[in-house]
N, C-alpha and C positions, 0 to 999 in steps of 0.2 A: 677489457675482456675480449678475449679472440674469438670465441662461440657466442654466437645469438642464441638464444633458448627460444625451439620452436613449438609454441602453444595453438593446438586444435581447439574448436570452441563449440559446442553443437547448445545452443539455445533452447530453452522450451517452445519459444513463439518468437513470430517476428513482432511483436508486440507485447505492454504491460510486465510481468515482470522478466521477460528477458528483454528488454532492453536494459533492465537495472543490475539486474543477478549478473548477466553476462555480454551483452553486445554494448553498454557503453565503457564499463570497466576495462575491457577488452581491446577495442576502438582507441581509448585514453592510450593505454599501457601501449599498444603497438607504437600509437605517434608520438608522445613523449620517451618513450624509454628504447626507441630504434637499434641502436647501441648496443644493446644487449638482447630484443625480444622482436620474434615475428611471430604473429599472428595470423591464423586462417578461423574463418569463422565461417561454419556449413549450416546449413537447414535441411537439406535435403538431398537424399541419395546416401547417406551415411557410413552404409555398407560398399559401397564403391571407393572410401577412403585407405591409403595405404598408412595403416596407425605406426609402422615406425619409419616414417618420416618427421616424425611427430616425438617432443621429449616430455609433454604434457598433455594429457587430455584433459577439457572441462566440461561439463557436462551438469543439467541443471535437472533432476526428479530423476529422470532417465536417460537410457544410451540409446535407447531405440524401441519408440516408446510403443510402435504395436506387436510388438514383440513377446514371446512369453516371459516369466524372471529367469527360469532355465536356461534359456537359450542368451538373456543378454546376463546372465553373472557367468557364463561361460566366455563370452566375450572379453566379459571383464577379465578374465583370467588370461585369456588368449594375447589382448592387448598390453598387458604386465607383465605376459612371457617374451613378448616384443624387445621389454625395457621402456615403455611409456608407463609415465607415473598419473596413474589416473586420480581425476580430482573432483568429486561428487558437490554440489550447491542445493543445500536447502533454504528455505527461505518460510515454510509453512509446516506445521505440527503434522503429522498424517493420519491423524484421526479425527476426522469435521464434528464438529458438535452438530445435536439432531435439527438444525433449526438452519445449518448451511445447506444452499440449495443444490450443491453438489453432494451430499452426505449420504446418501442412499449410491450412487454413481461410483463413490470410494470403498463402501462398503463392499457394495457386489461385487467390484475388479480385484477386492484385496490388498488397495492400493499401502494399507498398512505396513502391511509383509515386505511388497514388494518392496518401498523404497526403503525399510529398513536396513533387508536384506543385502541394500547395493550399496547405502551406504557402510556396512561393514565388510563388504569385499572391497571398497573403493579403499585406495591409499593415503589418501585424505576425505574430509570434507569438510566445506567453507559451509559456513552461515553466517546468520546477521546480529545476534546478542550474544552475552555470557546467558543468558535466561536460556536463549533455545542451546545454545552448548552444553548446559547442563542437562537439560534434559536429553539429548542425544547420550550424553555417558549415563545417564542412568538407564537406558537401552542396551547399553552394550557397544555404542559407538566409540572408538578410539580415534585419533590423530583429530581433534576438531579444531579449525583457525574460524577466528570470528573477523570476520571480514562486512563492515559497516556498508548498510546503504546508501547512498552521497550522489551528491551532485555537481553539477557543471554549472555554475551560477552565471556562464556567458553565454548559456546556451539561452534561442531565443524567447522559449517558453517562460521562464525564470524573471526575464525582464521587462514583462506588460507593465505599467500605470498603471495606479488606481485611481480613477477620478474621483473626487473630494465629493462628498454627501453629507447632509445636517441629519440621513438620520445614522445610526448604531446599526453595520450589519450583519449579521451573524451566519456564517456558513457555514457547508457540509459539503466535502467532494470527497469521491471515493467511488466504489464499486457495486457492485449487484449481491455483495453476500453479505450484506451488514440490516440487516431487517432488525433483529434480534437488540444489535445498537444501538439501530436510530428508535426503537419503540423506549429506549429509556429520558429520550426527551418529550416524551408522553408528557402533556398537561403546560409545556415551557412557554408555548405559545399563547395558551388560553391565558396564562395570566402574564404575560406581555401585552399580549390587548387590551386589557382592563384597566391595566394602571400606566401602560407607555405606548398610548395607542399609535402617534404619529413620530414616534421618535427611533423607532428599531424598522428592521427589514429582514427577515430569513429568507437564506439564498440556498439552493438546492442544485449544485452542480455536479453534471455528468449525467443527466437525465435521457434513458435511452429505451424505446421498445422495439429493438430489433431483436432477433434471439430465437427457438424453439424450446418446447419443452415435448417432455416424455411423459404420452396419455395412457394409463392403464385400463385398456379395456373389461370388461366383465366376464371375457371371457379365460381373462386372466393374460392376455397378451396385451405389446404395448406398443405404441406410434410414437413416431416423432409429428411434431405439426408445429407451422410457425406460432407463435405467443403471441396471446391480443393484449393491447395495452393495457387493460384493466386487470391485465393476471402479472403484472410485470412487477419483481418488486422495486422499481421507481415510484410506481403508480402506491404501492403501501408507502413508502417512505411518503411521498407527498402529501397522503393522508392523514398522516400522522403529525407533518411539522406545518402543516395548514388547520389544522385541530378538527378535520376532516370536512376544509375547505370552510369553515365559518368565519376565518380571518379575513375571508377576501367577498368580493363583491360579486352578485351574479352573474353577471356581465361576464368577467374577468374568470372566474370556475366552470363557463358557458364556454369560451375560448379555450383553456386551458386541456379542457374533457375532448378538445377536437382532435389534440394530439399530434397537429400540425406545426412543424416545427420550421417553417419559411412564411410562415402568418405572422405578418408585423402586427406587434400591439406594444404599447406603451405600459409598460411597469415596473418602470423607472423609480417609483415612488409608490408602488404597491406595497402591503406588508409582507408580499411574498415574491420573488422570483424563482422563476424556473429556468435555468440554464440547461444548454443542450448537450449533449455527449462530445468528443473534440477528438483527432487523432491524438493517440501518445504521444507526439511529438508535439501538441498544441494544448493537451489534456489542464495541464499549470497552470493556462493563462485564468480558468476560474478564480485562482486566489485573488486575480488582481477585481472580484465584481463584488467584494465584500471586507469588511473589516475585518471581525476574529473569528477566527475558525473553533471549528466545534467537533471534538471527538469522544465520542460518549463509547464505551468498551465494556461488554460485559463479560465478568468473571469465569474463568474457565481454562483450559489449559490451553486451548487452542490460541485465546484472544492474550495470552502471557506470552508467549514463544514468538507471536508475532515482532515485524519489526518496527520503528519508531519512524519511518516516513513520514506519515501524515506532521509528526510535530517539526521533522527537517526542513520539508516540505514549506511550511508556513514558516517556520525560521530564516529559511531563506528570503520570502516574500518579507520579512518583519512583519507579521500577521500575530499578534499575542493568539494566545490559545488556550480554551478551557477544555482541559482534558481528563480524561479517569486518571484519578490517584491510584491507576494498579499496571503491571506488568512492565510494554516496552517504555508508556509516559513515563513511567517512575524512574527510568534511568536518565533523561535527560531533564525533565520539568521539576521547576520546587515551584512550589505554591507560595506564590506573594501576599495571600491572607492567611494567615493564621491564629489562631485562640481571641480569634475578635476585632484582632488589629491588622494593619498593614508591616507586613516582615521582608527581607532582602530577600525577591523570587524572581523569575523569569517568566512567569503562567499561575493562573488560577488552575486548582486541581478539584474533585469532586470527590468525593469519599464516597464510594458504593453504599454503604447503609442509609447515605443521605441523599441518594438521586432524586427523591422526589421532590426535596426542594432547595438542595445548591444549586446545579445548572439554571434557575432563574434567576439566587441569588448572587449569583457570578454577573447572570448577563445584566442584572440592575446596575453593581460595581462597575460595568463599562459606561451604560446608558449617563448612567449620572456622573459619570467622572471620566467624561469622552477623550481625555489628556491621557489615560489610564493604555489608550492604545494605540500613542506612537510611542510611551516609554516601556514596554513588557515587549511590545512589538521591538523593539533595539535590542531588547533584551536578550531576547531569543536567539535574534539573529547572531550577538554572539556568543554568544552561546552555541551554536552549532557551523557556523563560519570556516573554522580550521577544522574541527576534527570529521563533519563531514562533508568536506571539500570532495570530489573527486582525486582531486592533485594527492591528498593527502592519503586516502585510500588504497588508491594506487601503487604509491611507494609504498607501503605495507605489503599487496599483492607482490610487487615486484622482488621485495624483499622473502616471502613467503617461498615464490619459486624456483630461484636461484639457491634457498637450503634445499628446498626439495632436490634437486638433482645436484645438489653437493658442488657450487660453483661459487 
């Protein structure tokens, strides 16, 4: 190939998901695929770029994001009339259910419109399922590539140890908008301790009150002010998978409540740990402070369109996993139990009408059959190994924009 194809990159953030959407995808494809692709990847100053220098643009919700929609689908048009093929990345439904804590924040901005809007002046746009693909065409969205989430399994987040434990641990890692989630493992814990008191462990990672929130005053105006830890939804989440702290010992709920996160204590052997929030770049190594990970999802359009991280994620670790039988799990997880018996799966699944009492009896099927979670844990892993590798990803991208511009 005589031309390199030269791809602009403007991320959401220098962290979460644009390192995923777009700065390691990007990063990969420049250094492996040299030969054919250079990459520029901007944050900031965006309007100062000369876009045709440029045979690709990517760009991840927006082009420039304080911007009004006017002014940047003019852009869009401006940059098209250049001869750059602009390339929009979704990754999230844009209508938050009432129970995400940015939902009121999307509502007001009209963030609906807006990234509808850009995705159908954009010339493509990439996402992460046929599920959320399909719902972009039934908006009206044309040209959609589905382009998987994935990983670099050498990177060194990926490759922590797990140190061996006698008891069964069960985690959670993830973010600040899954309240709504984690309240479907309501009740899991309370009878874990009844009947498996010193043999399981729930692990809670990413645990963080840093943050602000938006106070609506009475006068009808409203403040920003930083968040106290008890308003923080870590602090619900906790409540919830500690069965509001009766799992644990005074002592230990005394420490906990301090919120000090450089206060050694020992809970090694607790029925509960609390792990600390990590950079993105160290965020993974949680998988390695627990056996099976646990992702409970509730129904809705928002929690379908999403994408299947969490179960890659743990695929990668070999982490079995009990996940919702509904949306992104459904594309990669089958269920190893089924109509009573044990069936050829790769994860236990949870059937929505029965959350109230599969997620315990999943996590019993680990407790009593503790073998059960270095072979579903293999399982997974291949199961998700090749297809989302980064390597392999990649060559699909590469292959994506090389039709794009007709090379």
């Amino acid at each position: 190939m005589s031309k390199q194809i030269k791809v602009l990159v403007f991320p959401s953030d220098t962290s979460g998901i644009g390192k995923y959407r777009s700065v390691d995808p990007h990063v990969y494809l420049n250094n492996n695929h040299k030969e054919d692709f250079f990459v520029d990847i901007v944050f900031d100053n965006r309007e100062e770029v000369n876009f045709k220098d440029y045979d690709i643009l990517h760009f991840h919700k927006f082009v420039f994001p304080q911007r009004p929609l006017e002014y940047q689908l003019n852009k869009i048009k401006e940059i098209q009339d250049g001869g750059t093929k602009v390339v929009m990345d979704l990754d999230d439904y844009w209508d938050l259910p009432n129970g995400h804590p940015l939902s009121r924040t999307y509502k007001d901005a009209k963030y609906a419109q807006v990234q509808l809007s850009m995705a159908k002046a954009s010339d493509y746009v990439t996402t992460t399922t046929p599920l959320f693909a399909d719902e972009l065409k039934k908006s009206g969205v044309k040209n959609i590539i589905v382009l998987e989430n994935s990983i670099d399994p050498e990177e060194s987040q990926f490759t922590e140890k797990t140190e061996k434990s006698d008891k069964v641990r069960f985690g959670w890692l993830g973010g600040a908008s899954h309240l709504e989630d984690i309240k479907l493992l309501e009740g899991l814990t309370n009878k874990l301790q009844s009947r498996y008191k010193e043999q399981y462990q729930m692990v809670l990672c990413g645990f963080d009150t840093r943050g602000s929130m938006i106070e609506r005053l009475p006068n009808g105006q409203t403040r920003k002010r930083p968040i106290k830890p008890l308003e923080t939804q870590w602090f619900k989440y906790e409540t919830i998978i500690t069965d509001k702290f009766r799992i644990i010992d005074n002592e230990y709920r005394d420490h906990l409540l301090k919120f000090n996160n450089s206060a050694p204590y020992d809970d090694i052997d607790k029925p509960y740990r609390r792990i600390w929030t990590k950079p993105i770049t160290d965020y993974a190594k949680g998988y390695s402070q627990f056996d099976v990970s646990l992702a409970p999802l509730v129904e809705n359009t928002f929690n379908k369109v999403k994408s299947e991280l969490k179960v890659i994620e743990s695929g990668f670790y070999k982490k079995p996993i009990i996940a919702q039988d509904f949306g992104p799990y459904s594309l990669i997880c089958k269920s190893a139990w089924g109509r009573g018996e044990w069936v050829e799966g790769n994860s236990l699944l949870v059937e929505s009408r029965k959350n109230h009492k599969q997620w315990f009896e999943h996590a019993r099927r680990f407790i009593e059959n503790p073998t059960l979670v270095d072979e579903l844990g293999e399982k997974l892993y291949d199961t998700v190994k090749d297809k989302y590798h980064l390597k392999t990803t990649t060559q699909k991208r590469a292959e994506f924009y090389k039709t794009l511009i007709n090379i």
